[in-house]
C-alpha positions in Angstrom: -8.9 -13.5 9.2 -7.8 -10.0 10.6 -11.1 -7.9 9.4 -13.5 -10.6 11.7 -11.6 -8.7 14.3 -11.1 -5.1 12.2 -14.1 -5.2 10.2 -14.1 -1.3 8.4 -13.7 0.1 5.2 -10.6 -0.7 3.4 -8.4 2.3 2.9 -5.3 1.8 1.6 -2.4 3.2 0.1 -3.8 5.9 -2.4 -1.9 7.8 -4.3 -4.4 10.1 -5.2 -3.8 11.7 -1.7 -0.1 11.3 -2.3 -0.1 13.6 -4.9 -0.3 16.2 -2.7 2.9 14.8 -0.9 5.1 17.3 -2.9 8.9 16.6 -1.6 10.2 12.9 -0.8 13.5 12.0 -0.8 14.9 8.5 -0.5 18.4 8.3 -0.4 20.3 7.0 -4.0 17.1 6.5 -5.6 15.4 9.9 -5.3 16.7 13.5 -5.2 14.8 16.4 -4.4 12.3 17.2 -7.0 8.7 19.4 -6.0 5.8 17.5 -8.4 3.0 19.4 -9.8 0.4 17.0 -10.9 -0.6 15.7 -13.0 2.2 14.8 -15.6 1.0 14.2 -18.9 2.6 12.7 -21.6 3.2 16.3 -23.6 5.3 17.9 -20.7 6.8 14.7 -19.8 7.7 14.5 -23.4 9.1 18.2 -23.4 11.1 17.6 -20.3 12.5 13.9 -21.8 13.5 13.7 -25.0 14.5 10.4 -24.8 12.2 7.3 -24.7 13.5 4.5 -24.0 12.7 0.3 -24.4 12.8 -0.9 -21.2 14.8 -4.0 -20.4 13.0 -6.7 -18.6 9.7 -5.7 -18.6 8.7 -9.1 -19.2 6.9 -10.4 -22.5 3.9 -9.3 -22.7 2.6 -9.0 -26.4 -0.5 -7.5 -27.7 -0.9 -7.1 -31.3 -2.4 -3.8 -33.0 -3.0 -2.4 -36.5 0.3 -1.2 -37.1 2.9 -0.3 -39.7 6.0 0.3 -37.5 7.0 -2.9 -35.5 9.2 -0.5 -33.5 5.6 0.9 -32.6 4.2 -2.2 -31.8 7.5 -2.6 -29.1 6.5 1.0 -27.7 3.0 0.4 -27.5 3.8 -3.0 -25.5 5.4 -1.2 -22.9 2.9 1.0 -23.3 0.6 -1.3 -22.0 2.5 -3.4 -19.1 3.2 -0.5 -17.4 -0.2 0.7 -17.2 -1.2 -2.5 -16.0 1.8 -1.8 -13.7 0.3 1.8 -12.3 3.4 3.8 -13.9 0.9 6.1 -15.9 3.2 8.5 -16.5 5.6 6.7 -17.8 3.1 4.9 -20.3 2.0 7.6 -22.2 5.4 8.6 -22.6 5.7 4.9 -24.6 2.2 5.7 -26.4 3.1 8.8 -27.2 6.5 7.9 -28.8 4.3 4.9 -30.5 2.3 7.5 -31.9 5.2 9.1 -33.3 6.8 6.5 -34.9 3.1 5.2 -36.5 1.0 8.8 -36.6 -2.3 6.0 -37.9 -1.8 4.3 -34.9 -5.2 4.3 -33.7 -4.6 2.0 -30.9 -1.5 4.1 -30.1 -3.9 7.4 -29.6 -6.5 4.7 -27.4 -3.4 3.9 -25.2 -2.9 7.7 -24.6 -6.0 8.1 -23.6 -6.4 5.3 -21.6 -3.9 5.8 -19.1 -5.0 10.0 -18.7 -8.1 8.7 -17.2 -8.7 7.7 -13.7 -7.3 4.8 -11.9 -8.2 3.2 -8.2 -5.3 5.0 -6.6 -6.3 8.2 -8.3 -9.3 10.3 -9.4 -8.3 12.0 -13.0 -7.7 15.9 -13.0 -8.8 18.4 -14.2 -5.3 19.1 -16.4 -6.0 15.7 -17.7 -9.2 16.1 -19.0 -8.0 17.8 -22.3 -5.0 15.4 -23.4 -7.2 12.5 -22.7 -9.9 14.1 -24.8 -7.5 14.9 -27.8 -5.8 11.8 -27.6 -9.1 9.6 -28.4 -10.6 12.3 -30.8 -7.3 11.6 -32.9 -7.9 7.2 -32.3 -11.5 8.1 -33.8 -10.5 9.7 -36.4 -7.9 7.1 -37.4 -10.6 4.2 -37.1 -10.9 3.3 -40.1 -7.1 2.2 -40.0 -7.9 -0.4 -37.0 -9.5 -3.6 -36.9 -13.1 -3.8 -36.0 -12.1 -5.1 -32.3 -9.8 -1.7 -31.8 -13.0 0.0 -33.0 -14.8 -1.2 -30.1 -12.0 -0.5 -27.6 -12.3 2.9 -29.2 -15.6 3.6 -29.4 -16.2 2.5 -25.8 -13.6 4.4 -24.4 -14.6 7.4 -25.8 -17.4 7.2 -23.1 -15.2 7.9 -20.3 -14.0 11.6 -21.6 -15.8 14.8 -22.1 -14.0 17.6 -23.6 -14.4 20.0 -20.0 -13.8 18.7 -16.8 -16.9 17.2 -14.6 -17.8 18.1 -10.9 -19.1 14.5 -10.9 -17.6 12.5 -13.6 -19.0 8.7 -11.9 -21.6 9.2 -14.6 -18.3 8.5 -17.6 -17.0 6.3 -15.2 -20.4 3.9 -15.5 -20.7 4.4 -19.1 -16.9 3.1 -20.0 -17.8 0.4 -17.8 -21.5 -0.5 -19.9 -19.7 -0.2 -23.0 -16.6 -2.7 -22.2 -19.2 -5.1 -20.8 -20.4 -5.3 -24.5 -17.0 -5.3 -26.0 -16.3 -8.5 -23.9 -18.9 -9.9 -25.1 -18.4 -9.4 -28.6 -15.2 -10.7 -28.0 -15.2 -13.1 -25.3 -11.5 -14.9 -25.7 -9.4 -11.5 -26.0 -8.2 -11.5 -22.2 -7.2 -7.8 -22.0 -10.6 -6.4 -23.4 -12.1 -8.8 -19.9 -9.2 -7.6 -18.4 -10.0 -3.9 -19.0 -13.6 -4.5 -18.3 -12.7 -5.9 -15.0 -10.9 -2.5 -14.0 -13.4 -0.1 -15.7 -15.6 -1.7 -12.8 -13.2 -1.3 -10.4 -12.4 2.1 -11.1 -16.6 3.0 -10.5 -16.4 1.6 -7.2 -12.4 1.7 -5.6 -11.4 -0.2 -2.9 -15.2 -0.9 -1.6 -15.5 -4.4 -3.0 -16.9 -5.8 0.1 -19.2 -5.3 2.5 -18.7 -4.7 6.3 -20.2 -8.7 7.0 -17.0 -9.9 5.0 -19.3 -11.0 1.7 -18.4 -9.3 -2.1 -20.9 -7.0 -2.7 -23.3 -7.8 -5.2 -21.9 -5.1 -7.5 -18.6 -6.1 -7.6 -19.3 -9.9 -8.2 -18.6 -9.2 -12.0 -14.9 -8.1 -11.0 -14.2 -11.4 -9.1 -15.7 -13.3 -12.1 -13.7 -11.3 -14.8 -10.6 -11.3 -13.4 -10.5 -15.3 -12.4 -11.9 -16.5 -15.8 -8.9 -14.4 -17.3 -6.4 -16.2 -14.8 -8.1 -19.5 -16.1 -6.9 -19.0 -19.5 -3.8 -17.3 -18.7 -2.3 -17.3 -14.9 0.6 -15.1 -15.9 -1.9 -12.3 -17.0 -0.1 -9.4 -15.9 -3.2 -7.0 -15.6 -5.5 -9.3 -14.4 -2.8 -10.6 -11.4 -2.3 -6.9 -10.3 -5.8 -6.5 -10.3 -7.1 -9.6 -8.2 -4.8 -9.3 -6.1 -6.2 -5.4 -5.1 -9.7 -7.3 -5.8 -9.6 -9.7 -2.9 -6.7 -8.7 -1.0 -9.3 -7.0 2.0 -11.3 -10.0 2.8 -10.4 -12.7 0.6 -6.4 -12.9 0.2 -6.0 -16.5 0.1 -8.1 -16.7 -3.3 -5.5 -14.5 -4.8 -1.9 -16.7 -3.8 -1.4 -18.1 -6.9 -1.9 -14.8 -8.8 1.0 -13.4 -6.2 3.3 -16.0 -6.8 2.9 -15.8 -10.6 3.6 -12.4 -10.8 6.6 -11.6 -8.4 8.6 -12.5 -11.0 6.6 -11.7 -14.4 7.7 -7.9 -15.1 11.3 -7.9 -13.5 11.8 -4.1 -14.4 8.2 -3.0 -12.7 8.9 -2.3 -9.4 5.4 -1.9 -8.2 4.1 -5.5 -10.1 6.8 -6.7 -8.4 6.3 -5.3 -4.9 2.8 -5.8 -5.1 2.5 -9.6 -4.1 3.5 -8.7 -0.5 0.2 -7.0 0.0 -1.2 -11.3 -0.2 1.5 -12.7 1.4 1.2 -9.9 4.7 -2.5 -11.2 4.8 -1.6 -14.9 5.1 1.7 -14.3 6.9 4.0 -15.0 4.4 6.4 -11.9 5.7 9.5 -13.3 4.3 8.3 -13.3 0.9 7.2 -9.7 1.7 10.4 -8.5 2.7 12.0 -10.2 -0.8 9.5 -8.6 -2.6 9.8 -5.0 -1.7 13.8 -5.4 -1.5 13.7 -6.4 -5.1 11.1 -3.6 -5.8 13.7 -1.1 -4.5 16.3 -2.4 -6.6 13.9 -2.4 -9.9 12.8 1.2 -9.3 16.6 2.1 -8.7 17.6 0.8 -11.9 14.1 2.9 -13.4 14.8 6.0 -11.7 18.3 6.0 -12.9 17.2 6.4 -16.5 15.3 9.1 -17.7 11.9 9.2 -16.5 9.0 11.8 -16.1 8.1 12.7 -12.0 5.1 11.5 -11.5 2.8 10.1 -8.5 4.9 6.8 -9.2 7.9 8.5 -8.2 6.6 9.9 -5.5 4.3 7.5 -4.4 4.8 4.1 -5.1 8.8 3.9 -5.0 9.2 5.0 -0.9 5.5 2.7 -0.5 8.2 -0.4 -1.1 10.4 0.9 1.9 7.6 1.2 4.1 5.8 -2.4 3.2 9.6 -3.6 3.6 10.0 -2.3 7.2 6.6 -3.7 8.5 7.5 -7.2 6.9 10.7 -7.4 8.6 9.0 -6.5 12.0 6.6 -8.8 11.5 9.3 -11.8 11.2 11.6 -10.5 13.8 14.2 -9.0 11.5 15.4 -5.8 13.5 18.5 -4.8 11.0 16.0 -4.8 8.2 13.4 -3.4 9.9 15.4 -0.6 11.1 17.1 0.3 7.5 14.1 0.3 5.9 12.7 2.6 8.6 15.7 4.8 8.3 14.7 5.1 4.3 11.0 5.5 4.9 12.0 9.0 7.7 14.0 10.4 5.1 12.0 12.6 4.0 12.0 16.9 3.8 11.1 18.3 7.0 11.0 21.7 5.4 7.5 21.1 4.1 5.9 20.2 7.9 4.2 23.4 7.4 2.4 22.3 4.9 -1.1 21.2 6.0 -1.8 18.3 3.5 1.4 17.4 3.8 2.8 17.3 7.6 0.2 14.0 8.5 2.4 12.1 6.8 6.2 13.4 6.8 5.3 13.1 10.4 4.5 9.4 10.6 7.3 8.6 8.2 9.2 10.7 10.7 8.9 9.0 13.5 9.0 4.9 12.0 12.5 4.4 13.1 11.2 4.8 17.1 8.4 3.0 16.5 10.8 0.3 15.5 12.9 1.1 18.1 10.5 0.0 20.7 9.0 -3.0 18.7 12.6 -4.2 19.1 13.2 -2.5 22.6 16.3 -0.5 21.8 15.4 1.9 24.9 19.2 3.8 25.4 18.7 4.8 21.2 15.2 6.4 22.3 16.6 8.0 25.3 19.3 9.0 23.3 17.3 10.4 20.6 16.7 14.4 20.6 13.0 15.7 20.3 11.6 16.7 17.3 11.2 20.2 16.5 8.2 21.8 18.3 6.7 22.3 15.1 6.2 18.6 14.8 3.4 17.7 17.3 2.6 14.2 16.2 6.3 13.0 16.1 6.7 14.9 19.5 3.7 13.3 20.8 5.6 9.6 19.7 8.6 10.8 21.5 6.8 11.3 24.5 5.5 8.0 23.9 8.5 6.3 22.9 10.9 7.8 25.8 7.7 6.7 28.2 8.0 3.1 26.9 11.5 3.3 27.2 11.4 4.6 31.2 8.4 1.8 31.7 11.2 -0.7 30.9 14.2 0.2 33.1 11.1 0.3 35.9 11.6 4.3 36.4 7.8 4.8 36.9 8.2 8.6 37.7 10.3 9.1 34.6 7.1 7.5 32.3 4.7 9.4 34.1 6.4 12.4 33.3 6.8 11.6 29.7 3.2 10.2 29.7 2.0 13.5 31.0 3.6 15.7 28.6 2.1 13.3 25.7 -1.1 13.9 26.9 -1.1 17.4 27.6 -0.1 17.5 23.9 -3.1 15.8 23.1 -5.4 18.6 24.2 -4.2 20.5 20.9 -7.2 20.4 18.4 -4.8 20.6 15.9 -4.2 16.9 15.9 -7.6 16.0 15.0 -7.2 17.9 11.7 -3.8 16.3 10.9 -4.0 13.3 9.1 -2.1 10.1 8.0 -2.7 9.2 4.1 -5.7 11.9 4.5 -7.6 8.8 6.3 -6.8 8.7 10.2 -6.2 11.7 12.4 -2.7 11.6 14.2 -4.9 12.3 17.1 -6.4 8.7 16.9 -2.9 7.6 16.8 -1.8 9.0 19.5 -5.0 7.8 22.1 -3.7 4.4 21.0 -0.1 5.1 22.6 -1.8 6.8 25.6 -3.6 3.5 26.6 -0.4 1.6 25.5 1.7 3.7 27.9 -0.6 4.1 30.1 -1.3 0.0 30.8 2.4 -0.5 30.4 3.3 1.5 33.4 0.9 0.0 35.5 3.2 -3.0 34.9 6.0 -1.5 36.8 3.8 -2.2 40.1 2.3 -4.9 39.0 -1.3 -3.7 38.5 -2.4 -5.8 36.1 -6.1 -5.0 35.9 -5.2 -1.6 35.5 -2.7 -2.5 33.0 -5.3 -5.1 30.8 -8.2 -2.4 30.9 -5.8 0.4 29.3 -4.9 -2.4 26.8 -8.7 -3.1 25.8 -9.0 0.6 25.3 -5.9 0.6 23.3 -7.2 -2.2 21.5 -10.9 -1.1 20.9 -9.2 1.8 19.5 -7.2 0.5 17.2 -9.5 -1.6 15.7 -11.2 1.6 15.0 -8.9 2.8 12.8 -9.6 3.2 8.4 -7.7 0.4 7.4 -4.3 1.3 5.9 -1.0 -1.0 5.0 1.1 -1.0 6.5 -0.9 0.1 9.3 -1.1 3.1 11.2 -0.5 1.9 14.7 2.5 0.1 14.4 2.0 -2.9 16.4 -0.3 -5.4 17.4 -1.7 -3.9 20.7 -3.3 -7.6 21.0 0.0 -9.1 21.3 0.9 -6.5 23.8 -2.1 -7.6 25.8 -1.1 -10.9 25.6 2.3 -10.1 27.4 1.0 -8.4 29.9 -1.9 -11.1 30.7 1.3 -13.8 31.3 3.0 -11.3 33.4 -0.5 -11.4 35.5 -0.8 -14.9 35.7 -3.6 -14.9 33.2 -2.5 -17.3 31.1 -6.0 -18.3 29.3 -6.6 -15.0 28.6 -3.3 -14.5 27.2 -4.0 -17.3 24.8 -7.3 -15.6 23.4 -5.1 -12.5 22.8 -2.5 -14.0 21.0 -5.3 -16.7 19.2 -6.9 -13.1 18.4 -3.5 -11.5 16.8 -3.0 -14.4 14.9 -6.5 -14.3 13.4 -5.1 -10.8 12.1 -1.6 -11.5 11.8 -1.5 -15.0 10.7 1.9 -16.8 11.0 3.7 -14.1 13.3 6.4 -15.0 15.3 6.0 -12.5 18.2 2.2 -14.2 19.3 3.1 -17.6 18.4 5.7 -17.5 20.9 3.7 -16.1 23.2 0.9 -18.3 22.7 3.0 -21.2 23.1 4.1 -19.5 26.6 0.5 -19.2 27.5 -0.3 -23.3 26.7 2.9 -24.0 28.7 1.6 -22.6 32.1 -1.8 -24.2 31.4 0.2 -27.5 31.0 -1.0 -28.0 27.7 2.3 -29.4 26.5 1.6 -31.1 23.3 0.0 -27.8 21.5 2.5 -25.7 23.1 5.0 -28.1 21.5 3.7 -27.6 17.9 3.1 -24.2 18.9 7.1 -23.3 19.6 7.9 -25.6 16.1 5.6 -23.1 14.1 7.1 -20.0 16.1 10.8 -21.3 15.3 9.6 -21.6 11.7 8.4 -18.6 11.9 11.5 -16.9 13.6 13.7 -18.7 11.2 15.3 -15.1 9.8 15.0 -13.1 12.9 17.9 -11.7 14.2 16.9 -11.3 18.0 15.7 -13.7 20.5 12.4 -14.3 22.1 
């Protein structure tokens, strides 16, 4: 399991930092649009006057105290795609329930609901009001729901305060101690345990488990929740999406059969549907990965092309399908892929690199297409390649890197040196420490990675290979130092790399503990199965090098180079 060998804090994907990321573009899905967050339901209503059923969102059915079945519909949607992370989008559908039922209590819960905070996202300040109004108005209308929705009201009413709160862990708890209760008052309802289940989530996000590997005793209740829900009803579409985040760190294989029931359970979500790939990466399932994002692109295509609010899902979660996609096809050998989806993830708006919360990351989607280009050694397109502008220093500090790997190749040592020297005098700039990638690792811990990488690689060109295998244990001591992100920050395996260069030295055993090692991390891949069967060859261990090379031509079976 990769976090015996990377064993910190999960960080992942969150969109609360990517609220800040202000201008993406992704060619004919997104155009140009500046986001000022948070979107509420009122201005997204003011902007949209249209709200629209969604085809394809699946079947999901709640019932509420309602007049208007037309309500009912909206608040359905309402509900699935809050369960699907597309806040925005859902209190446009509670809000238009609202209309079309003004005693919807439930309708004015659901409203409420998604304003608050989320484990991608703290809640603002701007939300504070509309999420106070919003469950003011479900109170008020109590008396028109059952006594169940009076207890989803009641206890969510704990969450808000009418002003905003320095510290607001405090509502966070209390939501949490009251939907305890509600679940059990009314333990067979699936969506109050479901809701429970996140409420905890939300007091404690993405620090489920401790550093030894074991759930902490805190978050036991959220394991317990969510897998008596999926007992009842394995096509829960709340409760998949949630165990999946749940045990996804330490634990993926407990959450396989959730992934594989919801890849195709909301058609229209794009993020329900991507989201399986974060289980099958962890148990190297990278095929299914690649399907799942390629058919999250084309879900949020046919979303964005109807009107829609902008919104961190817009600007967050739709290119975070690109970028799962390209790591998915590297890690299966699939270099066309690979490189189109890297293509998609650098399109971004370079215009904004002055921006200080925002240059980390244009940067590193920048610079994925030569980071892909070495992966798949396409060294004339790097040479080829002009430099970034000077303005750039982390994607200039790649191309240093990417041009040195390039030179180290075609065996032109005093050409690598030279690129290798002008990465490293780049290095000295302070700056780099301050910029960061997803507001979690500096591009200056990046870059030390692909100084040791380049470093040990050229000592290859004279055949130095303790120099070369000390520079790669650097390279790998510092990677595994790294706040764990997905798809990672490095992008590749410096344990494979190791492995490589431990055959070239004649090392063979040692090259099998590396590549042993990268499939502890990367289970299933191709590029250190085939070098692990490589490595039992020259020991003349033929049988297990045998079965070896049949798992790597499994494994290869969609790559389009050779090994």
């Amino acid at each position: 399991m990769r976090n015996n060998k990377m064993n910190h804090k999960l960080k992942t994907l969150t969109i609360g930092f990517i609220v800040g990321l202000g201008l993406i573009i992704i060619p004919n899905l997104l155009s140009p649009f500046l986001f000022n967050p948070p979107v509420s339901a009122s201005s997204a209503q003011e902007k949209i006057e249209r709200v629209e059923l969604i085809d394809n969102l699946g079947n999901y059915h709640y019932p509420i105290s309602t007049t208007s079945d037309l309500a009912q519909k909206y608040f359905d949607q309402g509900l699935i795609l809050a369960y699907a992370f597309n806040h925005a989008e859902a209190a446009r559908a509670f809000k238009e329930a609202s209309r079309l039922d003004p005693n919807c209590a439930m309708c004015y819960w659901g409203l409420a609901y998604v304003q608050g905070p989320n484990i991608n996202a703290p809640m603002a300040d701007e939300q504070v009001s509309e999420a106070w109004q919003a469950i003011q108005q479900a109170i008020a209308l109590s008396n028109k729901a059952s006594p169940k929705e009076q207890a989803y009201i009641k206890a969510l009413a704990q969450r808000y305060s009418e002003q905003p709160m320095a510290d607001r862990s405090s509502l966070d708890l209390a939501y949490a101690q009251a939907m305890k209760q509600v679940v059990q008052d009314y333990p067979d309802d699936l969506d109050v345990a479901t809701l429970y289940a996140e409420s905890l989530m939300d007091t404690m996000p993405w620090d489920y488990w401790q550093d030894n590997g074991e759930l902490k005793p805190e978050a036991k209740p959220i394991l317990a929740t969510l897998e008596s829900v999926l007992e009842r009803n394995p096509k829960h579409p709340g409760a998949t999406h949630f165990y999946i985040h749940a045990t996804e760190k330490e634990q993926p294989k407990l959450a396989i059969e959730a992934a594989d029931n919801l890849r195709n359970l909301v058609p229209a979500s794009g993020h329900l549907v991507h989201m399986p790939s974060h289980i099958y990466i962890r148990v190297g399932r990278y095929q299914d990965a690649v399907i799942a994002n390629q058919k999250a692109v084309m879900a949020d295509r046919n979303y964005l092309a109807s009107p829609h609010p902008q919104s961190i899902y817009t600007i967050g979660y739709v290119p975070h399908n690109y970028h799962f996609l390209w790591f998915a096809a590297v890690m299966s050998g699939q270099s066309e892929i690979a490189m189109e989806a890297a293509q998609q993830t650098a399109a971004v708006d370079s215009s904004l690199i002055g921006n200080p919360s925002l240059s980390g990351i244009i940067q590193h989607f920048y610079v994925v297409p030569l980071y892909t280009e070495v992966r798949f050694g396409k060294w004339d397109k790097i040479l080829e390649t002009p430099a970034p502008t000077t303005d750039m220093k982390y994607a200039t500090g790649v191309w240093h890197y990417a041009r040195g790997m390039a030179f180290t190749s075609q065996g032109k040592k005093e050409e690598a040196n030279q690129e290798l020297a002008k990465l490293q005098a780049l290095m000295a700039d302070p700056d780099l420490e301050e910029l960061k990638i997803w507001s979690f690792n500096s591009t200056a811990s990046v870059l030390k990675i692909a100084d040791e990488v380049l470093t040990g690689s050229i000592a290859t060109i004279e055949q130095d290979y303790t120099t070369a295998t000390s520079h790669l244990k650097n390279a790998i001591a510092l990677e595994d130092k790294l706040v764990y992100t997905e798809p990672p920050d490095w992008y590749s395996p410096t344990r494979n790399l190791l492995g490589t260069i431990l055959l070239q030295g004649n090392q063979p055993e040692q090259a099998e503990q590396a590549f042993r090692d990268d499939l502890d991390i990367y289970p299933e891949n191709g590029w250190s199965l085939h070098g692990l069967a490589k490595s039992l060859q020259a020991q003349g261990k033929t049988a297990e090098a045998e079965t070896i090379q049949q798992q790597y031509q499994q494994a290869w079976q969609y790559a389009d180079i050779a090994k």
